[in-house]
C-alpha positions as CSV (number, residue, x, y, z in Angstrom):
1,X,0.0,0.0,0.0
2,X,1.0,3.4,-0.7
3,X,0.2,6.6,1.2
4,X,-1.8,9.4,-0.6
5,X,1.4,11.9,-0.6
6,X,3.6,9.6,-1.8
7,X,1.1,8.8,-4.5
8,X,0.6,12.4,-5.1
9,X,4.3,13.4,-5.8
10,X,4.8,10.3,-8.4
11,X,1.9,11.7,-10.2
12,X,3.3,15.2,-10.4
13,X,6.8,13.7,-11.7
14,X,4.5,11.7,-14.3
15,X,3.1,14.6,-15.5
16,X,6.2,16.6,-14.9
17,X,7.5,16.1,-18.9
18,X,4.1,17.2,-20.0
19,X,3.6,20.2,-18.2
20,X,4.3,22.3,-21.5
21,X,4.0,25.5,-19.7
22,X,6.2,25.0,-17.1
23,X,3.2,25.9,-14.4
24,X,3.5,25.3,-10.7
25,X,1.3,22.1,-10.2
26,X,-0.6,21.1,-7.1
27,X,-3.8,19.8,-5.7
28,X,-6.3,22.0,-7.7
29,X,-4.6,22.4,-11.0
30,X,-6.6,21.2,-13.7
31,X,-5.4,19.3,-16.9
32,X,-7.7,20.9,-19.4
33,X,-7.5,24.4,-18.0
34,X,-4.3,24.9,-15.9
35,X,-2.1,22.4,-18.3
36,X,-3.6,22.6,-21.4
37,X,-3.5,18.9,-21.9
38,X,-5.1,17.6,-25.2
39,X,-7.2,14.2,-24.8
40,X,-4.5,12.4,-26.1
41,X,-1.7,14.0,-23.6
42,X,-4.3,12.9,-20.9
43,X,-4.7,9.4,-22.2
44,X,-0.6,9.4,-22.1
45,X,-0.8,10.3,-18.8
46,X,-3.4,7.7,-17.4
47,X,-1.7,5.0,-19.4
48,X,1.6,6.1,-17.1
49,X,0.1,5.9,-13.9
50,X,-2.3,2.7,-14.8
51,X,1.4,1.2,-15.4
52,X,3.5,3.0,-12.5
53,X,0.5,1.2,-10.0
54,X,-0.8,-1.8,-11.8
55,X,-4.0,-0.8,-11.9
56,X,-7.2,0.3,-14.4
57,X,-8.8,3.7,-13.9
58,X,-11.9,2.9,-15.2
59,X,-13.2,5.2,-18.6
60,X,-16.6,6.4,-16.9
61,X,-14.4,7.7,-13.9
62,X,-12.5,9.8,-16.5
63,X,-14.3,12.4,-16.8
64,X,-14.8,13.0,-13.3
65,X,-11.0,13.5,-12.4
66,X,-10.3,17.1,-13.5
67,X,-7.9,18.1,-11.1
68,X,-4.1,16.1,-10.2
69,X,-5.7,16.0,-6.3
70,X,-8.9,13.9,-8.1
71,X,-6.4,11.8,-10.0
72,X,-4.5,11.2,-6.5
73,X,-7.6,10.3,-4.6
74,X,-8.5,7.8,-7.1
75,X,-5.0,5.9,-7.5
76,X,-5.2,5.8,-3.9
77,X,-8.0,4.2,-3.6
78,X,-7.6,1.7,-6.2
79,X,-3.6,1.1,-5.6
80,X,-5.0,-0.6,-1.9
C-alpha cells in the first residue's frame, strides 16, 4: 500500500515532462485548463500511472477527475 502523498508526488513527476507551460502544479490544478492537456496527452498520462501502480482507472471515472488531487484520490484508492 502506498500513502496518498507519496502517491501524489509520483503523479506530479509523471506529468512533470508534460507540463508544457512549465506551471507550478498542485492539488487543484486542472489538466484541461491549468495544463492545457489535449485528450491524447491525458490518455498518455493515465496510461503512465495505470502502469507506475498496476492498476485500471476505469473510462466512466475519467471524466470526473479534473484536477491532479482527483487523480490522486483515485489511484489511492484503487492502488489498496
Amino acid at each position: 500500500m502506498t500513502d496518498r502523498q507519496t502517491i501524489f508526488d509520483r503523479i506530479l513527476t509523471l506529468i512533470e515532462p508534460l507540463n508544457k507551460k512549465g506551471i507550478a502544479v498542485g492539488e487543484t490544478t486542472t489538466f484541461a485548463d491549468d495544463l492545457e492537456m489535449d485528450s491524447l496527452t491525458v490518455m498518455d498520462l493515465v496510461a503512465n500511472i495505470e502502469d507506475e501502480w498496476d492498476i485500471v482507472l476505469p473510462l466512466n471515472l475519467l471524466p470526473e477527475l479534473e484536477t491532479v488531487g482527483q487523480v490522486a484520490d483515485a489511484v489511492a484508492k484503487l492502488a489498496k
